[in-house]
C-alpha positions as CSV (number, residue, x, y, z in Angstrom):
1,X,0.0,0.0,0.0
2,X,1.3,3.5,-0.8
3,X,1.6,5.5,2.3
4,X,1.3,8.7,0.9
5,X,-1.5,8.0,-1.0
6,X,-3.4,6.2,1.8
7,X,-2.4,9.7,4.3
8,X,-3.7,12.1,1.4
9,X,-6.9,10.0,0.5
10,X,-7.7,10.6,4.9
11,X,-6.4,13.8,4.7
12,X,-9.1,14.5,1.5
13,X,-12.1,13.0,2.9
14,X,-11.6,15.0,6.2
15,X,-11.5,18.3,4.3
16,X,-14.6,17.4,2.7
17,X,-16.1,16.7,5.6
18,X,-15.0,20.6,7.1
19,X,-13.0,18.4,9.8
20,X,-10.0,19.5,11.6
21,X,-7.5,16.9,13.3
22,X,-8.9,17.3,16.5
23,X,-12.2,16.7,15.3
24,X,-11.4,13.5,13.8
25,X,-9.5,12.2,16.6
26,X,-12.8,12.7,18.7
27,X,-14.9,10.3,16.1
28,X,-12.3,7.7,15.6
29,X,-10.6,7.8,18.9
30,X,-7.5,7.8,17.7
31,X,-4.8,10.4,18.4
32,X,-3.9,13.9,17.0
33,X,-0.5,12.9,16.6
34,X,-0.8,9.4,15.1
35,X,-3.6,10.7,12.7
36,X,-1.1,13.3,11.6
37,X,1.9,10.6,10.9
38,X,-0.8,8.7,9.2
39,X,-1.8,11.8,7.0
40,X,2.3,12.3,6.2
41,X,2.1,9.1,5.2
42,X,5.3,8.5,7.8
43,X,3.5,5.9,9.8
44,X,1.7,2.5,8.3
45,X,-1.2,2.3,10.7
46,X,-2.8,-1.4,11.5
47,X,-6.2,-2.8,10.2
48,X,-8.2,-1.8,13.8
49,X,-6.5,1.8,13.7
50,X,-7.9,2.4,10.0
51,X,-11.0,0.7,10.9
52,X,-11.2,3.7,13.5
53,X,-10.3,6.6,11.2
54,X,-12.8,5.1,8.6
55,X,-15.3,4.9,11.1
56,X,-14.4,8.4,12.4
57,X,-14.7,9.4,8.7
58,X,-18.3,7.7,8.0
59,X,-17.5,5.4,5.7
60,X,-16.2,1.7,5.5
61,X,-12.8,0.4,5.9
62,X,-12.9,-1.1,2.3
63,X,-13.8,2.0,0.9
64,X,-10.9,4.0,2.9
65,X,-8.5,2.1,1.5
66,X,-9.6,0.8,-1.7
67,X,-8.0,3.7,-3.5
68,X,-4.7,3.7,-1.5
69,X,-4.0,-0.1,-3.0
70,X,-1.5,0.4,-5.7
71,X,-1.2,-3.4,-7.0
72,X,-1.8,-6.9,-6.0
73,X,1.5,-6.9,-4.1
74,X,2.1,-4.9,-0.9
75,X,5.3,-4.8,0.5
76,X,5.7,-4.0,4.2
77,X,9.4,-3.0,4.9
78,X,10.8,-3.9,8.6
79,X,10.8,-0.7,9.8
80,X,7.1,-0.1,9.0
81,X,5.9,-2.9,11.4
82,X,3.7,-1.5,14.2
83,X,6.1,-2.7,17.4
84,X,3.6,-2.5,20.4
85,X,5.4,-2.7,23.8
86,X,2.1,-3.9,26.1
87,X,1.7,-3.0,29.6
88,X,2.9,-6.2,31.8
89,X,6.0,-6.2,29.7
90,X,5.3,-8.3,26.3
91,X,5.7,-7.0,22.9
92,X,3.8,-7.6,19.7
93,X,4.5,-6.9,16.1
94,X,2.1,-6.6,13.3
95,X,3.6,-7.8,10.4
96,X,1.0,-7.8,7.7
97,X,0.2,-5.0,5.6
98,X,-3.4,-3.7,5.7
99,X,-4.9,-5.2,2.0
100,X,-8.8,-4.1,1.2
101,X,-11.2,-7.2,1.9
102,X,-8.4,-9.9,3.2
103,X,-9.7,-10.4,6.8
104,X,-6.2,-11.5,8.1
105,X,-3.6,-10.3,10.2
106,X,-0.2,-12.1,11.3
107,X,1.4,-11.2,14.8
108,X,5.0,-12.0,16.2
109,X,4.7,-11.7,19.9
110,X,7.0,-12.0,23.0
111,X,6.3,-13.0,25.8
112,X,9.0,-12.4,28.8
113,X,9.5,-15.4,31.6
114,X,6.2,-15.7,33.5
115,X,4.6,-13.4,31.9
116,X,0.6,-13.7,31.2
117,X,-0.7,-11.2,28.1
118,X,-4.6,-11.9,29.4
119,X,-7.3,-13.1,27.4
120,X,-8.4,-12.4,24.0
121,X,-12.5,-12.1,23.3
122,X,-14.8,-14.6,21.5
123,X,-14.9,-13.2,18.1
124,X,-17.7,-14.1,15.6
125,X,-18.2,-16.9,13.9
126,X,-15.9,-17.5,10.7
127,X,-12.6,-16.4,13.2
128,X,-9.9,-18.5,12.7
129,X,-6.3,-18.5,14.7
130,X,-3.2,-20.6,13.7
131,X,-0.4,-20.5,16.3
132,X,3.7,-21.5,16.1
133,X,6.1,-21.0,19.0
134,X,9.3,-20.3,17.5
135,X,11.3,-20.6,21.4
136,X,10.0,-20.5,24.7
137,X,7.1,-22.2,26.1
138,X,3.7,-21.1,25.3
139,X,0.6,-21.7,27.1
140,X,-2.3,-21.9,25.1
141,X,-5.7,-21.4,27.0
142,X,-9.4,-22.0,25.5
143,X,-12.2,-21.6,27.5
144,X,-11.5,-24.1,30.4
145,X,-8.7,-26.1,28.7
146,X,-5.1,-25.5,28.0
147,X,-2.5,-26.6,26.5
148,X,1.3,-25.9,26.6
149,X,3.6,-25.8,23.4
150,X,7.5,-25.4,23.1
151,X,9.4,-24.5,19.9
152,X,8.5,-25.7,16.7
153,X,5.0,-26.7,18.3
154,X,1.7,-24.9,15.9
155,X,-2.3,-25.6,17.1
156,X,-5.3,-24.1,15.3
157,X,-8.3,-23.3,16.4
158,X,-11.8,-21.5,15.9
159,X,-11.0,-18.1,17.2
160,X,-15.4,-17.5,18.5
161,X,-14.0,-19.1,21.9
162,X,-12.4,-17.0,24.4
163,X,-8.4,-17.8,25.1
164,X,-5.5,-16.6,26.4
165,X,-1.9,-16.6,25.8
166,X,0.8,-16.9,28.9
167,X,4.4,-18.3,29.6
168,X,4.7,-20.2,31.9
169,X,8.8,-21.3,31.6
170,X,11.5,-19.7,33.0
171,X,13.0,-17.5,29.8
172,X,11.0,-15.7,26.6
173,X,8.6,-17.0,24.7
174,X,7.9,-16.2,21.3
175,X,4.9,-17.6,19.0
176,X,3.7,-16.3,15.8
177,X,-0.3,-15.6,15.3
178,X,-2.1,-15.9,11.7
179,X,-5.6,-14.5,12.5
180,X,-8.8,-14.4,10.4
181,X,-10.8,-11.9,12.8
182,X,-14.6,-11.4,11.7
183,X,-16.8,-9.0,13.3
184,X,-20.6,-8.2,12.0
185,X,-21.1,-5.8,9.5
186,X,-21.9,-2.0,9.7
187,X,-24.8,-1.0,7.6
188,X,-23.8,-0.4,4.4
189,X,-20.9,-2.3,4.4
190,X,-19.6,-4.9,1.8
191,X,-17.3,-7.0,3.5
192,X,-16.4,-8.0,6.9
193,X,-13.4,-6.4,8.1
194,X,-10.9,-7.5,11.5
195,X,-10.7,-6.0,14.2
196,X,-8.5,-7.5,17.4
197,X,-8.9,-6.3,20.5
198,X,-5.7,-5.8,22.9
199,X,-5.6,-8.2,25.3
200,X,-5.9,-7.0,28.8
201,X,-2.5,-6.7,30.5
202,X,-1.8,-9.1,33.0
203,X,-1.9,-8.1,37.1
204,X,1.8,-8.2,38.6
């Protein structure tokens, strides 16, 4: 996806709408300064961030970025992945570029020794997680059952169940997520589009 394009096309359709920054950050709850590095197209924003600004915007995700999409390949350079440092001390990276109408979304995560990221939501139906643990020891909980998984290790499983991620070993853990996240559809929307909710951090 062209950045620039994408941060002009936002900065457009909130001119037309007579919308200042500040305005837009009230509708979309999402902040001055990252709607501005958006705008400048200086920052590559995740799916549930432009899910927010579309929203903020009136229209649909699809239609937000429909435009920006420059060809059928995307390239996401390292330096434009979304490195989220989570209260409780773990770490995720979004490593998938935003693409109109793919529902997917692929996470690297880190999780330091005993460290327990909280639980995810039930999404809707049609949500699907795959899991790998590249070192570490992951434990993998869904509903009331749990499993634990050590490098090289990968489970799937329908993601409209509530579960949690925690380490239970005594150094890092890190696992890989390739989520399919659906959610119901706002009126006058085409497609479904993900959105995944930060887990809660975990109480030290």
């Amino acid at each position: 996806m062209d950045l620039s394009r994408l941060g002009k096309r936002i900065q457009d359709l909130r001119g037309e709408r007579g919308m200042t920054l500040q305005d837009l950050a009230r509708t979309s709850s999402v902040s001055v300064s990252m709607l501005s590095a958006v705008e400048r197209g200086q920052k590559a924003a995740t799916v549930t961030v432009l899910d927010r600004i579309a929203s903020g915007l009136g229209i649909s995700l699809s239609a937000l970025i429909a435009a920006a999409a420059d060809s059928g390949v995307i390239v996401r350079r390292a330096a434009e992945q979304d490195v989220i440092d989570e209260p409780g001390g773990w770490q995720r990276t979004i490593l998938t570029p935003v693409v109109a109408g793919v529902n997917f979304e692929w996470i690297r995560t880190v999780l330091p020794a005993g460290c327990d990221a909280g639980w995810f939501p039930a999404y809707a139906p049609g949500s699907h997680e795959f899991v790998a643990v590249d070192s570490g020891t992951l434990r993998l909980r869904l509903g009331s059952r749990e499993a634990d998984l050590t490098a090289g290790d990968s489970v799937y499983f329908a993601a409209d169940t509530r579960h949690g991620y925690a380490n239970p070993g005594p150094g890092p853990c890190t696992y890989h997520v390739a989520a399919i996240i659906m959610r119901p559809r706002r009126q006058g929307e085409g497609s479904s589009t993900p959105v995944r909710i930060p887990a809660r951090a975990a109480q030290q």
